[in-house]
N, C-alpha and C positions, 0 to 999 in steps of 0.2 A: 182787181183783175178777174177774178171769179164770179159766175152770176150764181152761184150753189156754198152752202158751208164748206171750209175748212176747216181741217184741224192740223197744228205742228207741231212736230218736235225736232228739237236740234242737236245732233248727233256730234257733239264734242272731240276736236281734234280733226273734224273734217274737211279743210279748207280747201279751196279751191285749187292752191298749189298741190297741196297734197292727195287730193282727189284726181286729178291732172297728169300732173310732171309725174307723181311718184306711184301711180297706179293704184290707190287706196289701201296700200299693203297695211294688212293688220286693223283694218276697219270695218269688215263683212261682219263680224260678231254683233260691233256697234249699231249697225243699218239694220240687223236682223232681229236685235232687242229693242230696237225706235219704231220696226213696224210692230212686233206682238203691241206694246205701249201704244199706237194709235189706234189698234183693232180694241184693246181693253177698254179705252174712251170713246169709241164708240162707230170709228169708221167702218167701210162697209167697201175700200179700196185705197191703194196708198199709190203714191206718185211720189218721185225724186226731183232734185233741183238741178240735176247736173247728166247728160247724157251718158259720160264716161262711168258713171253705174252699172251700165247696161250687162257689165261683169258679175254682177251679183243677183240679175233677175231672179231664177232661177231658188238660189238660195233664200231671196227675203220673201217669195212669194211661196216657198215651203213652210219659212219662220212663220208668216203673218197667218197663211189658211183664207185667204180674198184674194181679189186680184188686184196684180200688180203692176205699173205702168213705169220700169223705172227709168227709161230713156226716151228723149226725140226720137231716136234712130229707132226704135220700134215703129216708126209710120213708113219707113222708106219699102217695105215689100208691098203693103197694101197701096201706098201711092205710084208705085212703079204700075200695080197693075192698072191704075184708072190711065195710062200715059199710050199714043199708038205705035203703033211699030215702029221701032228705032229709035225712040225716047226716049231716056233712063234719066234717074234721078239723081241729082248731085247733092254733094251735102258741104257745108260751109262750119267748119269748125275751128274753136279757138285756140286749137293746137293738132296742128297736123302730125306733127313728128312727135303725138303722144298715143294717138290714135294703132292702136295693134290689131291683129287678126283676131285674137280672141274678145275683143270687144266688141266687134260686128259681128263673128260667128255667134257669139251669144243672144243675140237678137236676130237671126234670121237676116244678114243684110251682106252681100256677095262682099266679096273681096278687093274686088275690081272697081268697086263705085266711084264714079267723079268725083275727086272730096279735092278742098281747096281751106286752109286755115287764115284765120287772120292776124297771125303773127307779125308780119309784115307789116302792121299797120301802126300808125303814131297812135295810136292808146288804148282801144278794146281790151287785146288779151293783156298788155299790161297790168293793166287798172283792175279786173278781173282776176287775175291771178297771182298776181302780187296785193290785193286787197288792201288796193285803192282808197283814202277816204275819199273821192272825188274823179266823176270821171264825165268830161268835155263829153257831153251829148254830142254836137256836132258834129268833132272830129269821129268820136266812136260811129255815127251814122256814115261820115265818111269813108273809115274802114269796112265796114261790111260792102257797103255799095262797090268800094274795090274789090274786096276778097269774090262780090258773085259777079264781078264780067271778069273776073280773073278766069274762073270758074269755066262760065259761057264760051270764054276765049280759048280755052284749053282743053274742053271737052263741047263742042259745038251742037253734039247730039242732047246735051241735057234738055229736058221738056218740064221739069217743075226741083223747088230746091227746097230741102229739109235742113232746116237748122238746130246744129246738134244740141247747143250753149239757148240757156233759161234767159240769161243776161240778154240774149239774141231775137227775143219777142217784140221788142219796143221799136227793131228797126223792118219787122218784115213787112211792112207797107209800103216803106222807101225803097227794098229791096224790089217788090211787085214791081212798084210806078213805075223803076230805073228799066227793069227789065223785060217786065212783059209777062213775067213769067208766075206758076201761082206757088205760093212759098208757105210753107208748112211748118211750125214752130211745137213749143212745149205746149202752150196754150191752143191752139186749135189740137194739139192732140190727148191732153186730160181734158178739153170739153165734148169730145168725144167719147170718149173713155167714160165720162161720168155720165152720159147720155143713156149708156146701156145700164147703168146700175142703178138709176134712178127717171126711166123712160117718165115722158110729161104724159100726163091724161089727154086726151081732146074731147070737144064739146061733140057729140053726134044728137 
C-alpha cells in the first residue's frame, strides 16, 4: 500500500469491536506507549488504523513528540475547504451509531456533517468488527456503494466523501466511478501526511 517505509506496532487488546462499539475505554495509555515505541525505532510520524482514534489525537501526539495523524476524519476540514459554495463533505462510516460529538470535535470536524454508516449492509461492518476470518470482497464493495448514494440521497449537497474506516481504502475507486464524486481515504491522507515529512527532492 505504501510507496515510503513503515513501521508497526500492535497495540494489544485493541480490536476493532472494542475500538468501535466500546469507545476504546482504557486503551489511551496503550496507543500512547506504541507511539513513544515507534518514535524510539525510529519514526519521524505516526498514523492509526482506525478513524474512531481520533479521541486520542491530542494525547498520543503529546506521548510520541512528532506528528500525529490518527484519523481519516482529520482530512474533512481541509477538504471541505477545496469544495464551492454549498458543498460539504460527507463521511461514510462503519458505525454510525458509534460515532459521538467528542470524536469529531477532537479533530476539527462540525457536528452537522453528512455521515451515513454501513451497518446496513450484508457484510462490511460485520466482518470488520466482529473479526471476520473472511470477508466477501464483492458484497463488502456492494455495501459501500450503498452506504455513499445512501449518503448522496440524503444529503444531496455533498460535493466529495471521506471515509472514516482503513478497511474502507480498497473500495474508494468503486465508490468515485458509482458516484462522480472525489473520495478521500486513510491512504490518500497518510501519503499526504508523509509528503511533508519526508518532501521529494526535484531535478532543477
Amino acid at each position: 500500500t505504501w510507496p515510503f517505509p513503515v513501521l508497526y506496532k500492535i497495540v494489544v487488546g485493541a480490536s476493532p469491536d472494542m475500538v468501535v462499539r466500546k469507545g476504546a475505554k482504557g486503551l489511551k495509555k496503550y496507543f500512547m506507549q506504541a507511539a513513544k515505541d515507534l518514535v524510539a525505532m525510529g519514526a519521524d510520524g505516526i498514523g492509526t488504523t482506525c478513524g474512531f482514534l481520533s479521541l486520542f489525537q491530542d494525547d498520543i501526539a503529546e506521548a510520541a513528540g512528532v506528528p500525529v495523524a490518527s484519523s481519516s476524519l482529520m482530512q474533512i476540514p481541509w477538504v471541505q475547504s477545496t469544495l464551492p459554495p454549498g458543498k460539504r463533505v460527507g463521511v461514510i462510516t462503519i458505525s454510525k451509531e458509534s460515532v459521538t460529538p467528542e470524536h469529531l470535535e477532537a479533530v476539527g470536524v462540525p457536528l452537522d456533517v453528512p455521515l451515513v454508516g454501513t451497518e446496513g449492509g450484508k457484510t462490511f461492518t460485520t466482518s470488520v468488527l466482529d473479526d471476520g476470518d473472511v470477508m466477501d470482497f464483492e458484497l463488502a464493495k456492494g455495501d459501500l456503494i450503498s452506504a455513499a448514494n445512501d449518503l448522496v440521497r440524503e444529503h444531496p449537497e455533498v460535493g466529495a466523501i471521506v471515509l472514516e474506516c482503513t478497511n474502507m481504502g480498497p473500495f474508494s475507486k468503486d465508490i468515485n466511478l458509482a458516484l462522480g464524486l472525489p473520495v478521500y481515504d486513510v491512504v490518500s491522507y497518510l501519503t499526504w501526511f508523509h509528503a511533508g515529512l519526508r518532501p521529494q527532492r526535484y531535478r532543477v
